[in-house]
VOTI-411306 format. One record per residue (C-alpha): x, y, z; residue in one letter. Coordinates in steps of 0.2 Angstrom, whole numbers, plus 5000, padded with zeros to 4 digits. Layout:
% VOTI-411306
XYZA...
***
This chain:
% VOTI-411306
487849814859X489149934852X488850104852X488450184836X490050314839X491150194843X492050204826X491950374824X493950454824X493450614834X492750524849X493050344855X491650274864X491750094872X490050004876X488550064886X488650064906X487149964904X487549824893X489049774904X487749784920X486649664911X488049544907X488649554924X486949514931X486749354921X488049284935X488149424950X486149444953X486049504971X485249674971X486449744985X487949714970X487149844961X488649954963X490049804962X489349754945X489449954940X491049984945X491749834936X490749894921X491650034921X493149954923X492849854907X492350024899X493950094902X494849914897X494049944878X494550124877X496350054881X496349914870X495850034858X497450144863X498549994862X497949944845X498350094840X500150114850X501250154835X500450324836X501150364853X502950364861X503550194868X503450244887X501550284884X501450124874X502150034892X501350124902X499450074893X500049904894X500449934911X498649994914X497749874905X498649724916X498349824931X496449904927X496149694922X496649594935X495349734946X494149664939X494649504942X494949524959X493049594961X492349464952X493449324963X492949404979X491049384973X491349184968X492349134984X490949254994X489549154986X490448964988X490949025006X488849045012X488648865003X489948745009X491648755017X493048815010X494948795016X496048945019X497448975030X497149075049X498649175057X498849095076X500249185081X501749265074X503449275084X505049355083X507049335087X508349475087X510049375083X511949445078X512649385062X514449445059X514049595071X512349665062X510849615070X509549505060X507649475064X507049295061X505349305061X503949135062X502149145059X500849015066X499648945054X498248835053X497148785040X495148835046X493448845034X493148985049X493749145042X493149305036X493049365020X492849565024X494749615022X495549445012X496849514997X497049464980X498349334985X497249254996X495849254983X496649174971X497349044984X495748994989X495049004970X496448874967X496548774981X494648744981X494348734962X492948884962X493048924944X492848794929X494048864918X494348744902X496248764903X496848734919X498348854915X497348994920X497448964936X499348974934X499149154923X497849224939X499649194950X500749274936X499549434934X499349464951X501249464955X501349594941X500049694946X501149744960X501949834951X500649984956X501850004968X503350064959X504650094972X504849884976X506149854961X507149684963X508449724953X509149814936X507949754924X506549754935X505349904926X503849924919X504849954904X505349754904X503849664912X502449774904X502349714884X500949644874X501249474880X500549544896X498949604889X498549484880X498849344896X497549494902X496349454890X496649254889X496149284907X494549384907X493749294894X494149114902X493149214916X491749254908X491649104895X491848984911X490048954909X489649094927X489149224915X487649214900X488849224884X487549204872X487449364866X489049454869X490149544852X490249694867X491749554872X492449544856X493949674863X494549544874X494249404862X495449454850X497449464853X498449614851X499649584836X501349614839X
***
């Protein structure tokens, strides 16, 4: 349940620690997860506080209004990736699950025009022997897709997981593609709200127990433009 507080003008308060711990638990119930469901509660803490700043945007200058966008995209597709590292962990103990294994990888040193170019290959083949331990977002969404893990009710989710994560590199802000490559263009309230769309087709998947849950009410409703 909400916090009495969190109305109150002087001091924003998102919901309890605990109440996203128990939501989390209806789905992630191992007790050695204890601190993967808190840190994603706080995650999610930290996601209504912004939401709460990005309601509110026209109070701030425009590159803070990006740049909350920015973190709300970011801060999101987190916990996305913790929760997607759980599901394909979980499937991985119960049946096999296909995924791509690095072989070899070669490389060639030609001469094109006078400047040398590198051609590089890399061996792949396609195994249900692999290990989970140091597997990247990219990979956990391929396998998510590839192998059908999550029953979302619109199948363009998995086409929005693919989108979000390629603009969640954006953390790294010295790889620009171009002139209008900025957080200023990619970061809008389009993003957030393909955040939200998101999140809440994760937990309303049927994974998680929503019976009870106005505390996702943040994520339920759109920003407005």
């Amino acid at each position: 349940m909400n916090n009495i507080e969190k109305n109150n003008n002087e001091f924003y308060c998102p919901v309890s620690i605990d109440t996203w711990r128990s939501f989390l638990e209806t789905y992630m119930k191992d007790d050695k997860d204890h601190n993967l469901r808190s840190n994603l509660g706080y995650s999610l803490q930290y996601l209504d506080f912004l939401n709460n700043q990005i309601e509110n945007r026209h109070e701030y200058h425009y590159t803070v209004q990006t740049l909350n966008n920015k973190t709300f995209v970011v801060t999101g597709m987190g916990v996305v990736e913790g929760i997607l590292f759980f599901i394909v962990r979980g499937f991985k103990k119960t049946q096999s699950l296909n995924n791509w294994e690095k072989i070899e990888t070669k490389s060639k040193t030609i001469k094109v025009g006078g400047v040398k170019e590198q051609i590089i290959t890399i061996r792949k083949r396609q195994t249900t022997n692999w290990k989970i331990k140091n597997i990247k977002l990219v990979g956990l969404i391929d396998i998510v897709v590839n192998n059908k893990l999550i029953p979302f009710k619109n199948e363009e989710m998995y086409k929005n997981l693919t989108k979000l994560r390629e603009s969640r590199n954006s953390v790294h802000i010295h790889d620009v593609q171009g002139g209008w490559d900025t957080d200023w263009k990619k970061f809008d309230i389009d993003k957030v709200n393909m955040t939200k769309k998101v999140l809440l087709s994760l937990f309303e998947s049927g994974l998680f127990d929503t019976l009870e849950s106005d505390f996702l009410d943040f994520i339920r409703t759109p920003i407005k433009k």
